[in-house]
C-alpha positions in Angstrom: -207.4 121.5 -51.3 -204.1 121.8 -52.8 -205.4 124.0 -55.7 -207.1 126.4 -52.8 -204.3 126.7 -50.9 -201.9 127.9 -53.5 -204.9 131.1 -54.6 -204.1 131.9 -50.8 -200.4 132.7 -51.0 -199.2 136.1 -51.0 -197.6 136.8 -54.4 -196.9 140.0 -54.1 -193.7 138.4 -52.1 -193.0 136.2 -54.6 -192.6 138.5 -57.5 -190.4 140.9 -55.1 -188.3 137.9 -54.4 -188.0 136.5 -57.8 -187.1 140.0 -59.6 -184.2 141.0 -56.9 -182.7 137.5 -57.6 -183.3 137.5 -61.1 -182.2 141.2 -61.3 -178.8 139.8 -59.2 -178.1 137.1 -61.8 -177.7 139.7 -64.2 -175.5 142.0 -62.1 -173.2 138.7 -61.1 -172.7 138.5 -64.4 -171.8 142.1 -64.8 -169.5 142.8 -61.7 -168.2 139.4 -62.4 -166.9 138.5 -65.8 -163.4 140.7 -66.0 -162.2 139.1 -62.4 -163.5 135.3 -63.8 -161.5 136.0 -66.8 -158.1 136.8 -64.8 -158.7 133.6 -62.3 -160.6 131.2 -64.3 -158.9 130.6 -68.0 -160.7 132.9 -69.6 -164.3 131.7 -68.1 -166.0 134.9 -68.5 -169.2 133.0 -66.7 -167.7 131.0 -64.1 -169.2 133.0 -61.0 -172.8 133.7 -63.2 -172.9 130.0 -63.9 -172.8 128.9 -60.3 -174.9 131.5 -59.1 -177.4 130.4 -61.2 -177.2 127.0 -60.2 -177.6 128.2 -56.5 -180.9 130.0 -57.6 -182.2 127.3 -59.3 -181.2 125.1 -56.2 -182.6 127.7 -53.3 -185.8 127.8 -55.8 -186.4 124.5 -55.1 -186.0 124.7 -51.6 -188.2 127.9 -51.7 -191.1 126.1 -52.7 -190.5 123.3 -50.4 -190.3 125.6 -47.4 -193.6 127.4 -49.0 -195.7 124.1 -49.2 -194.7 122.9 -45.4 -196.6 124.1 -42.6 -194.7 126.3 -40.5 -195.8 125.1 -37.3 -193.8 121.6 -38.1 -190.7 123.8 -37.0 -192.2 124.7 -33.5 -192.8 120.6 -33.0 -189.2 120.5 -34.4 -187.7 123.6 -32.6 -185.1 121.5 -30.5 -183.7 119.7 -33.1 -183.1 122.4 -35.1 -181.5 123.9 -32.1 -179.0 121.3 -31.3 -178.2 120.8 -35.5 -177.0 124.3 -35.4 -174.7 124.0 -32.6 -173.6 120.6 -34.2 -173.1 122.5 -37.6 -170.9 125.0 -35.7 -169.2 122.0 -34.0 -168.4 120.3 -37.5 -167.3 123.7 -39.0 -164.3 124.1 -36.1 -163.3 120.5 -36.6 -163.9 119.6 -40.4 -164.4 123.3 -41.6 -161.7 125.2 -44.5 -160.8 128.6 -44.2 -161.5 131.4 -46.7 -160.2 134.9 -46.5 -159.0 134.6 -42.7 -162.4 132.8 -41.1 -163.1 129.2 -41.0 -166.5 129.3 -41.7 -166.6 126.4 -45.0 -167.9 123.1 -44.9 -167.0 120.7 -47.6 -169.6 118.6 -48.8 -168.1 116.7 -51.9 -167.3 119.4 -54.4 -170.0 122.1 -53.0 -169.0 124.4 -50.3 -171.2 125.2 -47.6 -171.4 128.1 -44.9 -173.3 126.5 -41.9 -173.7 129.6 -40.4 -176.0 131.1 -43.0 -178.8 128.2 -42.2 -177.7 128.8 -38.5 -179.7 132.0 -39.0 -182.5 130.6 -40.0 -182.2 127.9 -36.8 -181.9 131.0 -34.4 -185.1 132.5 -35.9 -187.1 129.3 -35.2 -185.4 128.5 -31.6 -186.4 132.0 -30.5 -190.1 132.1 -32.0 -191.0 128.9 -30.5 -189.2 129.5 -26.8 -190.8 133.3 -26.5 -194.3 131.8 -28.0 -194.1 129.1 -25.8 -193.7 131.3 -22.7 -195.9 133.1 -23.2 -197.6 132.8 -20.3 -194.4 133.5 -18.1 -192.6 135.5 -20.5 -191.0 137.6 -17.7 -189.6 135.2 -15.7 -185.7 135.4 -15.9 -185.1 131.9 -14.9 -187.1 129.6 -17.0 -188.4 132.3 -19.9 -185.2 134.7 -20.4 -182.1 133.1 -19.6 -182.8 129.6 -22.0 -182.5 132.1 -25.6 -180.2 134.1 -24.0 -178.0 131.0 -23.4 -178.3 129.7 -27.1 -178.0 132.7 -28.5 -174.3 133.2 -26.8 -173.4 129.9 -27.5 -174.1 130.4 -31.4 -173.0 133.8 -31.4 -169.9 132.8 -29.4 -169.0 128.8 -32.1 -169.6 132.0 -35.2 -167.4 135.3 -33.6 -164.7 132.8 -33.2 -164.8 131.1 -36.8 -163.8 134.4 -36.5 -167.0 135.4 -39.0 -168.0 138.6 -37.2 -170.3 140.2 -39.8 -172.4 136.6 -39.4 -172.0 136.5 -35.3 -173.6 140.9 -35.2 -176.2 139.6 -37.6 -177.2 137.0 -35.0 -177.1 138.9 -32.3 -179.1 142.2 -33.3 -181.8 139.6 -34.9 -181.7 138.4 -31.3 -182.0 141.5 -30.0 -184.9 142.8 -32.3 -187.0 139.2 -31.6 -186.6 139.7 -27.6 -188.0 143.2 -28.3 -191.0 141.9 -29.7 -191.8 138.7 -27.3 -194.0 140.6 -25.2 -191.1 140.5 -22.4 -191.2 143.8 -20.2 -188.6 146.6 -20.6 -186.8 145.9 -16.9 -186.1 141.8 -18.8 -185.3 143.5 -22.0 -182.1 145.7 -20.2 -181.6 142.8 -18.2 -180.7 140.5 -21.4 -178.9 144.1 -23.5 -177.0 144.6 -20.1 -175.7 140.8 -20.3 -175.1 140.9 -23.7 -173.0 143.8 -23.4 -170.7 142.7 -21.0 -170.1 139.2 -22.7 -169.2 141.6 -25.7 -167.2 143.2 -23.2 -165.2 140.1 -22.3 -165.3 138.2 -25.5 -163.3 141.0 -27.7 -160.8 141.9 -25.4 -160.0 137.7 -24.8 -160.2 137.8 -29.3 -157.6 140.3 -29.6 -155.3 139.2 -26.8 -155.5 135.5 -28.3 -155.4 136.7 -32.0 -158.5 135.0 -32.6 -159.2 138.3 -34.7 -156.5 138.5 -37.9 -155.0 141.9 -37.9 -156.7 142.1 -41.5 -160.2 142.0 -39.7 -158.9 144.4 -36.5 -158.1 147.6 -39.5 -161.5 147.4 -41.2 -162.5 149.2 -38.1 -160.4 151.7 -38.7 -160.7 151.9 -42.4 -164.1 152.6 -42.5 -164.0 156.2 -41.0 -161.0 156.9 -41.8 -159.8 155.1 -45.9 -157.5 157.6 -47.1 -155.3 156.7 -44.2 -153.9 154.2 -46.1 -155.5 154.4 -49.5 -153.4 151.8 -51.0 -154.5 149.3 -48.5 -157.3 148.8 -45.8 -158.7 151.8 -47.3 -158.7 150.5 -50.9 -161.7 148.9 -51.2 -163.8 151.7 -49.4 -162.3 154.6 -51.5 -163.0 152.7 -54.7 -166.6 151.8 -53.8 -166.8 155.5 -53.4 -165.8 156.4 -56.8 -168.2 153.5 -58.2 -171.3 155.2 -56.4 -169.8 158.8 -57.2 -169.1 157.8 -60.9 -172.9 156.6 -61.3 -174.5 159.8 -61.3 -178.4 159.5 -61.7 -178.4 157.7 -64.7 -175.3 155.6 -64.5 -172.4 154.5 -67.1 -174.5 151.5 -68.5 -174.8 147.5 -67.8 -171.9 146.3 -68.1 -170.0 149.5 -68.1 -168.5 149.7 -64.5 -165.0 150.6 -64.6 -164.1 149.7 -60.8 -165.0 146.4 -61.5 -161.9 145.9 -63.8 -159.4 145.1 -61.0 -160.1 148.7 -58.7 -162.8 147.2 -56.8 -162.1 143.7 -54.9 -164.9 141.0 -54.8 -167.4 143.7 -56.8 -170.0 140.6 -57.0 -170.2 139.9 -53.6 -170.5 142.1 -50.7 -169.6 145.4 -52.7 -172.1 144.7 -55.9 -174.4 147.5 -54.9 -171.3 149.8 -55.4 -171.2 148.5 -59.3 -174.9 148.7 -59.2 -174.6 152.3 -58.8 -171.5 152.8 -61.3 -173.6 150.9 -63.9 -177.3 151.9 -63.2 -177.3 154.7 -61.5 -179.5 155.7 -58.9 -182.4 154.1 -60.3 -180.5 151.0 -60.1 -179.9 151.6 -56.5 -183.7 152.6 -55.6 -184.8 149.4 -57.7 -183.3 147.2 -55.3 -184.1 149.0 -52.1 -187.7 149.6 -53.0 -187.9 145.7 -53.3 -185.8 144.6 -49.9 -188.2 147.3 -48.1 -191.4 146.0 -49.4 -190.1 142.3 -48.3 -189.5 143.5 -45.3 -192.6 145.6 -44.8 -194.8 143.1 -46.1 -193.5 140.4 -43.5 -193.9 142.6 -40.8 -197.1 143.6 -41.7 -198.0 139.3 -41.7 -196.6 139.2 -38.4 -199.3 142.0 -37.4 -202.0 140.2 -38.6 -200.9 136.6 -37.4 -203.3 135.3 -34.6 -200.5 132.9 -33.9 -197.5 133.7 -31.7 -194.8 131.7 -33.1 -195.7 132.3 -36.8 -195.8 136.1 -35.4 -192.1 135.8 -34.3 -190.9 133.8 -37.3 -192.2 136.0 -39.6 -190.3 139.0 -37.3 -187.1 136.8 -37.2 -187.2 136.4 -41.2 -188.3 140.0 -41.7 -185.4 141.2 -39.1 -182.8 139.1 -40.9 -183.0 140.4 -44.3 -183.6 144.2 -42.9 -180.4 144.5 -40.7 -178.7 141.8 -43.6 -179.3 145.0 -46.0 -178.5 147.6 -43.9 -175.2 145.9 -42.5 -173.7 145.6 -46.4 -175.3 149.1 -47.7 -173.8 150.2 -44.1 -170.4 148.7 -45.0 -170.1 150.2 -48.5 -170.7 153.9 -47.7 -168.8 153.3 -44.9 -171.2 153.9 -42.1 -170.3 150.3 -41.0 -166.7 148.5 -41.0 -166.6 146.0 -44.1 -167.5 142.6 -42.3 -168.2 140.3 -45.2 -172.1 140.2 -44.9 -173.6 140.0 -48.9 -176.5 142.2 -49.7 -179.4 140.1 -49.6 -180.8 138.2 -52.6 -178.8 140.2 -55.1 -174.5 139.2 -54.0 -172.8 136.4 -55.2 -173.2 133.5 -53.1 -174.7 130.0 -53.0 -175.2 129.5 -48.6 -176.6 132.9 -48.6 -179.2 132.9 -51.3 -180.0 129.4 -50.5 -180.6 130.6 -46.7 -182.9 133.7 -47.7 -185.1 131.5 -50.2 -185.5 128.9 -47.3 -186.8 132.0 -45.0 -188.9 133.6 -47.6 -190.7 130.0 -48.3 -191.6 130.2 -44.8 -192.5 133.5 -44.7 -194.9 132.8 -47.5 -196.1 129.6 -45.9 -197.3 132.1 -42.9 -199.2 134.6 -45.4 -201.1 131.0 -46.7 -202.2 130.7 -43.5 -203.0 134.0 -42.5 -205.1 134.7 -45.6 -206.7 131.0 -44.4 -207.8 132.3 -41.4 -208.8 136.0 -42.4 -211.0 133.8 -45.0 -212.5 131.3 -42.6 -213.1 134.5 -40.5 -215.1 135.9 -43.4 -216.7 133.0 -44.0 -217.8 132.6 -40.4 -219.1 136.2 -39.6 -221.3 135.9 -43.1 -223.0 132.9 -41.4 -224.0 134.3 -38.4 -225.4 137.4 -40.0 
């Protein structure tokens, strides 16, 4: 059984996953070494050495998540619920604060961002409320207003970390699986309407209070207009500029990035697709968007063919995540979008994050198990009766 159920995983996934992590190891290592150098006595490795602790780590879980059923999480749905509010909880009492957000849990000597897994706990509360529904999908009372509730709650413990980068990610994941419930149009304004105004109310109460740093309040700003102040909120934009300008086609060569050496700030986190271009070029560049978009392609397509509603809407929710995840940092570093902090999936430095997405892809890969299952029992049964 066990031996058949691992020939009906989709490894096409797999492989995707495994070369953009394995691909950002190396690229860690690159954007990373002069910086570890300067802060870390000469540790040229320090940040490639935990990073590849966190893969091997999120590996493990991957496979965990890939072997457990992924209907145990709708049987589970309200416990996972309530243990990401009570992460959020924990973070505001207990949490540390790292560049202006208090978003860090301490567990021993590891650090932890609860509101990475909180993602993945929004993904599941949403898929098994709306597949539950079903039935009365468009009735505001019991159907509409209980995700819309959680969500503002989570999106509301996470904007006033403040993490805003995290909270937006929430919320337009929110928004893309209430698209896809099956809800009618007049529900879906109703709940983009209601979101809108809590928006409306919510920034206005962060700036007044200076829950919002002044720090976080100019990125706005810098983003469309950088040489403003070139020197400061504009600095990182302008010099992730050069590093994609300076790339060419081609590129200067792994390991060759010259923004890297100071210019560029935290080049291995949410800005390493900037060095990816100095160094590699646009091939480089295409590598890893060709990958993310066949991820997210391939999920979507597995939430197509899934007969089952809540492995439908998980498989949305992952697919959605990793999608506007990608979009948000590529946003952010050709300044589209104002630099929030989100890493580019699978590929940035960061131990919560890639733990996270390996979590979601193990349960995305779980659902293809079972949709090959049933294609094949299908099969089996159509050959039977002819």
């Amino acid at each position: 059984m066990l031996k058949k159920m691992f020939q009906l995983y989709d490894y096409s996934i797999i492989v995707a996953v495994f070369l953009l992590c394995s691909f950002g190891l190396i690229m860690v290592y690159s954007s990373s070494s002069i910086i570890a150098v300067s802060r870390y006595d000469y540790q040229f490795d320090h940040f490639f050495v935990r990073q590849r602790f966190s893969f091997i780590v999120a590996s493990i879980a991957f496979l965990m998540t890939m072997i457990v059923p992924y209907r145990l999480y709708f049987k589970l749905f309200k416990i996972i619920a309530f243990g990401s509010i009570g992460l959020l909880i924990m973070v505001f009492a207990f949490g540390e604060t790292s560049q202006n957000a208090q978003s860090w849990l301490a567990v021993g000597p590891v650090q932890i961002q609860p509101g990475e897994f909180v993602k993945i706990g929004v993904i599941v509360y949403l898929a098994a409320i709306f597949s539950k529904k079903q039935n009365y999908i468009n009735d505001f009372g019991t159907a509409v207003l209980p995700p819309l509730t959680f969500t503002v709650i989570i999106f509301s413990l996470v904007f006033f970390q403040p993490d805003l980068g995290t909270a937006a990610l929430i919320a337009m994941i929110a928004v893309v699986m209430t698209l896809c419930s099956g809800m009618n149009m007049k529900n879906v304004l109703k709940l983009l309407g209601l979101g809108g105004l809590i928006l409306a109310i919510l920034i206005p109460f962060a700036i007044k209070f200076e829950v919002l740093s002044d720090e976080q309040l100019s990125r706005f700003g810098a983003a469309y207009n950088p040489f403003a102040d070139p020197l400061g909120d504009g600095l990182q934009l302008i010099n992730s500029y050069i590093a994609i300008g300076s790339g060419g086609v081609t590129g200067l060569g792994l390991g060759n990035s010259i923004q890297k050496s100071g210019f560029l700030p935290e080049a291995h986190t949410d800005f390493i697709m900037a060095v990816i271009s100095e160094e590699l070029g646009i091939f480089g560049v295409g590598f890893v968007i060709l990958l993310l978009a066949f991820i997210v392609l391939k999920g979507f397509l597995l939430a197509r063919k899934c007969d089952d509603s809540f492995g439908s809407l998980l498989a949305i929710g992952v697919s959605s995540m990793i999608s506007i995840q990608a979009f948000v940092n590529l946003g952010a570093l050709t300044g589209i979008l104002p630099i929030t902090g989100v890493p580019l999936p699978f590929v940035s430095y960061g131990g919560s994050s890639l733990l996270a997405l390996m979590m979601s892809m193990g349960i995305l890969v779980n659902i293809s198990m079972f949709v090959n299952y049933r294609k094949q029992k299908n099969l089996q049964q159509h050959e039977i009766a002819a």
